[in-house]
LUMTITOR-384884 format. One record per residue (C-alpha): residue number from 1; x, y, z. Coordinates in steps of 0.1 Angstrom, whole numbers, plus 2048, in hexadecimal, padded with zeros to 3 digits. Layout:
<rs>
{NUM, {X, Y, Z}},
...
</rs>
This chain:
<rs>
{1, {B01, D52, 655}},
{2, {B1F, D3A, 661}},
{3, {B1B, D14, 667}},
{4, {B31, D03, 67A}},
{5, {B38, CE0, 676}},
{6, {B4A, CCA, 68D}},
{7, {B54, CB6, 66B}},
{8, {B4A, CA8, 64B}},
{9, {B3E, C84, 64E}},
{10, {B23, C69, 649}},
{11, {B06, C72, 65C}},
{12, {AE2, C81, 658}},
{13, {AE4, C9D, 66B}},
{14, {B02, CAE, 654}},
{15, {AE9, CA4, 639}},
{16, {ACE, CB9, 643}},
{17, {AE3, CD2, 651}},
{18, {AF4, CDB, 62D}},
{19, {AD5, CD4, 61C}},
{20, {AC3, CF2, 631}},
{21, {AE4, D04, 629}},
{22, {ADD, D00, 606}},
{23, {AB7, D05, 607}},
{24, {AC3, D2A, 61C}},
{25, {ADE, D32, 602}},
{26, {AC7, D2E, 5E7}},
{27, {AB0, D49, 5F7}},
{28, {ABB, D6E, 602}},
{29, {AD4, D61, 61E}},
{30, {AF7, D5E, 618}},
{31, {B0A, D3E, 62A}},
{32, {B2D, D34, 631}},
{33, {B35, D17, 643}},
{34, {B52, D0B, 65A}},
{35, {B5E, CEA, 661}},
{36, {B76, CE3, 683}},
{37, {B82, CC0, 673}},
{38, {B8A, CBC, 651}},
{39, {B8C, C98, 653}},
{40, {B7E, C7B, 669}},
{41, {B86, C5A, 671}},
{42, {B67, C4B, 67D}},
{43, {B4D, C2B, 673}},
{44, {B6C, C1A, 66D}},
{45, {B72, C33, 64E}},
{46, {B85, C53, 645}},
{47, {B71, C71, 63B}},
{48, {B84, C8F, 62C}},
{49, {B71, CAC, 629}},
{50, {B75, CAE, 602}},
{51, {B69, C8E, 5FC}},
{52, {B48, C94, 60F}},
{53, {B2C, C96, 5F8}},
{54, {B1B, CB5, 60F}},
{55, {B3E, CC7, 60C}},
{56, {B3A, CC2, 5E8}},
{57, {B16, CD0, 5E3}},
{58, {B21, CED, 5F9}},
{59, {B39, CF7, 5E9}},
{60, {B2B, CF3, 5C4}},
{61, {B0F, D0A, 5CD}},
{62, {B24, D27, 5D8}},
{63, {B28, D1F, 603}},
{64, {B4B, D26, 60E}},
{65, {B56, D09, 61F}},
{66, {B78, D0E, 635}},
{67, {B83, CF7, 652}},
{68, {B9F, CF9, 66D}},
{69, {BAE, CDA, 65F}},
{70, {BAA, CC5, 67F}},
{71, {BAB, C9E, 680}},
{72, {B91, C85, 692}},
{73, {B9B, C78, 6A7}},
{74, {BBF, C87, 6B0}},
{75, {BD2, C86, 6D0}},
{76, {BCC, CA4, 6E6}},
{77, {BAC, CB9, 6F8}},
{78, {B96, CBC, 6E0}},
{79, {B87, CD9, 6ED}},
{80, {BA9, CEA, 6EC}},
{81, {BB2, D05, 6D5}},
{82, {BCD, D15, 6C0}},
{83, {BD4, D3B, 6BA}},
{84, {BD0, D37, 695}},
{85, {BAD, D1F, 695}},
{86, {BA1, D3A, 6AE}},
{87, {BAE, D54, 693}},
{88, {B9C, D40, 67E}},
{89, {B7F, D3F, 68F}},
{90, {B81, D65, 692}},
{91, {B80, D70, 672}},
{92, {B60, D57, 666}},
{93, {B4E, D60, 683}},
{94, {B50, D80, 67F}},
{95, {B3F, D88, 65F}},
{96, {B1F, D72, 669}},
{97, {B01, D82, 676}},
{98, {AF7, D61, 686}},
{99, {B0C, D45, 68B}},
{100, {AFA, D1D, 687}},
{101, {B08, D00, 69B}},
{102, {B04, CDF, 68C}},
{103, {AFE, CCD, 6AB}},
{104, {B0A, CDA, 6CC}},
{105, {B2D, CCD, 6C7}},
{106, {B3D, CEA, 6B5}},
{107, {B32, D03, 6D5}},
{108, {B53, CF4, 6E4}},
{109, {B62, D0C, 6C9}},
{110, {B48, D25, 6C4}},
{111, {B4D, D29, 6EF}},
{112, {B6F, D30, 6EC}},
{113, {B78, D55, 6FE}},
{114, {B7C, D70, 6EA}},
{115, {B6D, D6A, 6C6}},
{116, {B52, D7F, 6BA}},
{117, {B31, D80, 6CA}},
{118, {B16, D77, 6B6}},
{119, {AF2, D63, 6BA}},
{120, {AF7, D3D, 6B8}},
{121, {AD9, D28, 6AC}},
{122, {AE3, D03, 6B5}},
{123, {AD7, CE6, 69F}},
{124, {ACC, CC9, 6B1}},
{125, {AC8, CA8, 6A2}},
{126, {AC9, C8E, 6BE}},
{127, {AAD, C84, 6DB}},
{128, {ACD, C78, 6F2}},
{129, {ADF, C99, 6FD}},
{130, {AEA, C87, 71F}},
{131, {AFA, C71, 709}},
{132, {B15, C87, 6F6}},
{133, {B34, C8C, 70E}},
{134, {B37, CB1, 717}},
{135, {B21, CB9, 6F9}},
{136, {B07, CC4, 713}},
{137, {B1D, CDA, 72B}},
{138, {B25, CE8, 708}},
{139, {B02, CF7, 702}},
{140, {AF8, CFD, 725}},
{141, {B1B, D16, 725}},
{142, {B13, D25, 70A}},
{143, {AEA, D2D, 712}},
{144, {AF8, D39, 735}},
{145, {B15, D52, 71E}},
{146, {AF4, D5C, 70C}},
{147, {AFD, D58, 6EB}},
{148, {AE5, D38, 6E4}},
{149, {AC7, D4D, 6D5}},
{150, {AB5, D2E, 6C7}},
{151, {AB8, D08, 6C1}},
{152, {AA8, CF4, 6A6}},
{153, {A9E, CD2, 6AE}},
{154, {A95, CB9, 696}},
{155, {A7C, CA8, 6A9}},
{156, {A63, CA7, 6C5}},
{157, {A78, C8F, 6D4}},
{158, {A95, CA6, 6D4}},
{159, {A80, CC4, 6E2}},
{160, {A78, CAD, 6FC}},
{161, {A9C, CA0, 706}},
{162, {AAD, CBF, 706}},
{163, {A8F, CD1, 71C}},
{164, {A91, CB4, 735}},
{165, {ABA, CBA, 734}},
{166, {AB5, CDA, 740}},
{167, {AB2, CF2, 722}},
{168, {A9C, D0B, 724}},
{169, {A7C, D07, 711}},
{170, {A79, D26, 702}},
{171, {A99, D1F, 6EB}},
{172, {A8F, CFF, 6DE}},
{173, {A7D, D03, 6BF}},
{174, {A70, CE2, 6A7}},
{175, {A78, CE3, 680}},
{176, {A73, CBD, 677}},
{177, {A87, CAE, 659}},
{178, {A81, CB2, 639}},
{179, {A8D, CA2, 619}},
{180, {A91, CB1, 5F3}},
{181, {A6B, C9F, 5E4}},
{182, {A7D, CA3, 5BE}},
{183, {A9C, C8E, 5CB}},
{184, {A89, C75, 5E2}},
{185, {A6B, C66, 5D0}},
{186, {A60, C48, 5C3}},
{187, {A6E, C3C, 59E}},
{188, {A71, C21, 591}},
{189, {A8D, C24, 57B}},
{190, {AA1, C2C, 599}},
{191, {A97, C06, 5A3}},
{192, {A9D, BF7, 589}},
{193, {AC2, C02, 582}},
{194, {ACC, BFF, 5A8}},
{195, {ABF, BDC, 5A8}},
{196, {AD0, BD2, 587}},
{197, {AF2, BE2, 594}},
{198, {AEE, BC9, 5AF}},
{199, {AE0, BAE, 5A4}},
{200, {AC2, BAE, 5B7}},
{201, {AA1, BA3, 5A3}},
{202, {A89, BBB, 59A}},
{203, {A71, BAC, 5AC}},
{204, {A82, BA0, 5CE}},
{205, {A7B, BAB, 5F1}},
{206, {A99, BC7, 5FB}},
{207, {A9B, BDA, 617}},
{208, {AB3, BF3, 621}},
{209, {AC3, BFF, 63F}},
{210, {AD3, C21, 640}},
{211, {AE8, C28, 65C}},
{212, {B0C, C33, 667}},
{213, {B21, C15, 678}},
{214, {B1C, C1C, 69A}},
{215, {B0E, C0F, 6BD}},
{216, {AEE, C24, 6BD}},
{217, {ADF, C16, 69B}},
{218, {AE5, BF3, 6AA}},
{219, {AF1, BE0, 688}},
{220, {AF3, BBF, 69C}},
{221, {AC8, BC4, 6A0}},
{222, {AC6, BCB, 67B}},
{223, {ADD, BAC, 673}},
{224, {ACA, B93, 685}},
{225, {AAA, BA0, 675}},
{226, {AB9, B9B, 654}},
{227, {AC5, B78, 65B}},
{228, {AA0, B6D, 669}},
{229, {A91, B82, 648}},
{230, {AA8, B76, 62E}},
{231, {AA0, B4E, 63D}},
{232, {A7D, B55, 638}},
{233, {A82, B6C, 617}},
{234, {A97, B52, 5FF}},
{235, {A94, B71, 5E6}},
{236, {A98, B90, 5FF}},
{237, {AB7, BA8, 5FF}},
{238, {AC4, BBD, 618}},
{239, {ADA, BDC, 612}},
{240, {AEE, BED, 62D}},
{241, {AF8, C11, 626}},
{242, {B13, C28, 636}},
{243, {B32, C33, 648}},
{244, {B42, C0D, 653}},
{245, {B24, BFC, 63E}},
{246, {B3F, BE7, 62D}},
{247, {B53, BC7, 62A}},
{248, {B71, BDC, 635}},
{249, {B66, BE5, 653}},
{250, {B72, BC9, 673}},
{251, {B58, BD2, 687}},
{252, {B39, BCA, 66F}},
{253, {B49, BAB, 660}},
{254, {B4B, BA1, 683}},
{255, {B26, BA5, 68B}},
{256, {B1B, B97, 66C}},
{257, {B2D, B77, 676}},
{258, {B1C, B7B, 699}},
{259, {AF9, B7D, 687}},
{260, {AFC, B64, 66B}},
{261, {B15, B49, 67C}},
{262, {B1D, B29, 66A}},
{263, {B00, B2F, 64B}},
{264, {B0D, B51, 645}},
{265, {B18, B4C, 620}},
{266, {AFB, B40, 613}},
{267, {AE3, B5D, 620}},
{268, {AFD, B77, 625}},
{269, {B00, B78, 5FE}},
{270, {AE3, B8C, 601}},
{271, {AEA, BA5, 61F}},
{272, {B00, BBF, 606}},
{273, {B16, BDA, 619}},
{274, {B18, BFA, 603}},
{275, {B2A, C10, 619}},
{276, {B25, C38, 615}},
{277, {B0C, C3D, 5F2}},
{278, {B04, C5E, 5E9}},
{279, {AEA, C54, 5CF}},
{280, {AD1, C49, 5EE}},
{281, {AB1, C52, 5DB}},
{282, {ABC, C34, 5C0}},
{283, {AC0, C1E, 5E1}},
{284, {AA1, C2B, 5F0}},
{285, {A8C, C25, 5D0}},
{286, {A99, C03, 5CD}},
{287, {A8C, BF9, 5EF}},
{288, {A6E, BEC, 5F9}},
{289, {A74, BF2, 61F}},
{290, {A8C, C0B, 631}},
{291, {A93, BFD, 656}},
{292, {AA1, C0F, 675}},
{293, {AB0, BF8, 691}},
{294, {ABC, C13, 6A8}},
{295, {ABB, C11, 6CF}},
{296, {AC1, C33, 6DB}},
{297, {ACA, C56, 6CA}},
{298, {AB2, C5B, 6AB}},
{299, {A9B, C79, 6AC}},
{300, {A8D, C7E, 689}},
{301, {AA3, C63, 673}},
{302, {AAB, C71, 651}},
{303, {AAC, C4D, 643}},
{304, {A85, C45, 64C}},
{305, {A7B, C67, 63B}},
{306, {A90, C61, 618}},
{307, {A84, C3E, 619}},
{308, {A5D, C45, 61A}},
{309, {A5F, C63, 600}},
{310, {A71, C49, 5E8}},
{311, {A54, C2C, 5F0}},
{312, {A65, C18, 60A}},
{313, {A50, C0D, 629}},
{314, {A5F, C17, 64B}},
{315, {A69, C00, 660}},
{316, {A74, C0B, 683}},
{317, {A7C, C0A, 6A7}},
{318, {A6D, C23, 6C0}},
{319, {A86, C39, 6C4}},
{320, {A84, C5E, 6BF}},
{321, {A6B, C6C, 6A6}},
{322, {A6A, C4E, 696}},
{323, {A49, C3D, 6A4}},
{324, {A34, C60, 697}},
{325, {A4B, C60, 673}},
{326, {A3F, C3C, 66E}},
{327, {A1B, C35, 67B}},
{328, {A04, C36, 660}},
{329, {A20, C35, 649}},
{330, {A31, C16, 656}},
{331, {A37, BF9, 671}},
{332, {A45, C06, 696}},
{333, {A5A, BE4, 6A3}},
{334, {A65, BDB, 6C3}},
{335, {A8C, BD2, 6C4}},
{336, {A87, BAF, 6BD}},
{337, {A96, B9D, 69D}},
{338, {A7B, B86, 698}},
{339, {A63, BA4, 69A}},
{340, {A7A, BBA, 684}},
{341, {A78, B9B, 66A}},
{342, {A56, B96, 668}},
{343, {A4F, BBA, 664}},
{344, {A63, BC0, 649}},
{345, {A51, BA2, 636}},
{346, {A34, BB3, 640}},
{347, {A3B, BD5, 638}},
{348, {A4A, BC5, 616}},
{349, {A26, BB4, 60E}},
{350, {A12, BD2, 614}},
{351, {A26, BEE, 602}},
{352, {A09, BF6, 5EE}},
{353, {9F4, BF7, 609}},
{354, {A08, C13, 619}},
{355, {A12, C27, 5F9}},
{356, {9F5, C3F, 5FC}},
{357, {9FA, C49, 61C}},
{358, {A21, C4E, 612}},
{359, {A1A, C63, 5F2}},
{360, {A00, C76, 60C}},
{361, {A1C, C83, 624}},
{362, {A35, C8E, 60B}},
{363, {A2A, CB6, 612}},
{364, {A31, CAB, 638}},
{365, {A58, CA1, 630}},
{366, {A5C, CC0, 61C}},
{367, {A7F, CD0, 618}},
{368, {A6D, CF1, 60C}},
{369, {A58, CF0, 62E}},
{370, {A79, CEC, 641}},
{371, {A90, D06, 631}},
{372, {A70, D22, 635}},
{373, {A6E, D13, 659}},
{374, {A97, D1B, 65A}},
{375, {A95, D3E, 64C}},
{376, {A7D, D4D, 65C}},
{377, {A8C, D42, 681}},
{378, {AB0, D4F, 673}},
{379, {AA0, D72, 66B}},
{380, {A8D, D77, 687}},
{381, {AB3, D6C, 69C}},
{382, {AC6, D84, 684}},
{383, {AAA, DA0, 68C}},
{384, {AAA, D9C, 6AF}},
{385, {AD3, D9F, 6B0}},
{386, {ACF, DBC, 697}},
{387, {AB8, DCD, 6B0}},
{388, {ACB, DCA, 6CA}},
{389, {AE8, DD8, 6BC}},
{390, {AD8, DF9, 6B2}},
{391, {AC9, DFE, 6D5}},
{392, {AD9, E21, 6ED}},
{393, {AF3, E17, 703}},
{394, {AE6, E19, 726}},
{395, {AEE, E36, 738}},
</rs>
């Protein structure tokens, strides 16, 4: 099996991608991936691909990980090609039995004339296709070429969109999220250290916000519900984790000045911008609430998942998956600050309340049930092409 990547960066859906890669490798299937970027400038923050903490599990289990060296964003069509990336392209492609898409992106690559034929299975993550530049045209070209043999959405949500968009139903096939239950679970050690590394009181208020710096999680919603929680929480702490989630970045100091305004010291002592963490269960498990802010996009958020199998109480808007990943689990908000605020206050006071019910779905979130849901859809794609190729030339 190849995956192809349009680039290492922050992001949930690389997350799950490479962590079914890993869950595949570890079985009878044999994976190599390749990446079109190998480093990108995005959420106010450069991402090489060695840094990247999925390129680094990858390769330290045994995936060969090769890229064709691009740079996001550079000057130029991006869906223009060289002779050597498309020699490239060639020669991974054409060892692969079945070839994964993370995302629909890479099929500008992957549609290019003249590399090997083989059956794409197309990795969808999102519940906005129309919203995604020529990311669309992208799949519907390469369902028409016929070499589109399946796509995996995420969600319901993401069924949904893409069927509406015009892709045919019979391709879209649901494998919801799943997280590794020995990684994300409760413990209380975990809490403890995070708090004491930042100073935070073992027994404070904290929620946590996990999300890339960008238009669709709408940070200025979350901001303004931490300003009206932190008023009302003297004790409360907010973290704010990922790509652009820090001090450095322009864009967020700039909405944190828009939120907080003239009393900003004095409670933004208490909002703390980590930036990119790759130890997320110790954040998780430190939280009392895991919030999602986001306006448009989501369709089975990564964040909300890792966050309930570590303890945290969801806290979302209705976008996506997310209202049927947090009912029963959780509080569903409208996008309101003053909602948002007294939610998490809520959500905070009644943790014990919901623990039950979280320690109750962790089977649900399964990476185990994900990666057999993975497999078996990739060997039944690899049969079908092996079929096919064993069948008498017509006369």
């Amino acid at each position: 099996m190849l995956s192809v990547y349009e680039g290492f960066f922050s992001g949930g859906a690389r997350i799950v991608h490479s962590d079914v890669v890993l869950g595949l490798q570890e079985g009878d299937q044999h994976h190599r991936v390749l990446s079109i970027h190998g480093e990108v400038h995005r959420e106010a923050t450069r991402q090489r691909m060695e840094d990247d903490a999925c390129y680094r599990s990858l390769t330290a289990a045994g995936v060969g990980v090769t890229s064709l060296g691009r740079t996001f964003p550079a000057s130029g069509d991006p869906a223009t090609f060289t002779g050597p990336e498309l020699a490239d392209t060639a020669r991974a492609t054409a060892d692969a039995d079945v070839i994964l898409s993370l995302k629909e992106q890479p099929l500008r690559l992957l549609n290019q004339a003249g590399l090997p034929r083989r059956p794409v299975v197309v990795c969808l993550h999102r519940s906005d296709p129309e919203n995604q530049g020529r990311a669309l045209d992208d799949l519907k070209a390469a369902i028409a070429d016929g070499t589109v043999a399946a796509c995996v959405c995420c969600a319901e949500s993401t069924r949904a969109a893409y069927e509406a968009a015009g892709i045919p139903a019979g391709l879209l096939h649901v494998i919801p999220n799943g997280v590794d239950l020995l990684r994300f679970r409760p413990d209380p050690a975990r809490r403890l250290a995070l708090r004491t590394s930042l100073g935070i009181p073992a027994t404070a208020p904290v929620v946590v916000f996990a999300a890339r710096y960008d238009a669709m999680k709408n940070v200025p919603l979350f901001l303004r519900a931490a300003r009206e929680w932190l008023e009302r929480e003297p004790y409360g702490h907010a973290l704010m984790c990922g790509a652009g989630m820090t001090p450095l970045n322009p864009g967020l100091d700039a909405d944190i000045d828009a939120a907080f305004g003239a009393g900003r010291r004095r409670l933004a002592d208490r909002l703390h911008p980590l930036g990119v963490r790759h130890d997320m269960e110790h954040v998780y498990a430190a939280a009392d609430v895991v919030a999602l802010t986001s306006s448009w996009g989501e369709a089975a958020p990564l964040c909300l998942i890792e966050g309930m199998m570590c303890g945290a109480v969801p806290v979302a808007t209705d976008v996506g998956d997310s209202a049927a990943i947090v009912t029963g689990h959780g509080i569903v908000t409208p996008p309101d600050p003053t909602a948002i605020a007294q939610a998490w206050t809520t959500a905070t006071a009644s943790r014990a309340a919901f623990a039950p019910a979280l320690a109750a779905s962790r089977e649900r979130f399964s990476r185990s049930r994900m990666i057999a849901s993975y497999a078996a859809l990739l060997d039944r794609v690899a049969a079908g092409a092996a079929a096919r190729r064993t069948l008498p030339e017509p006369l």
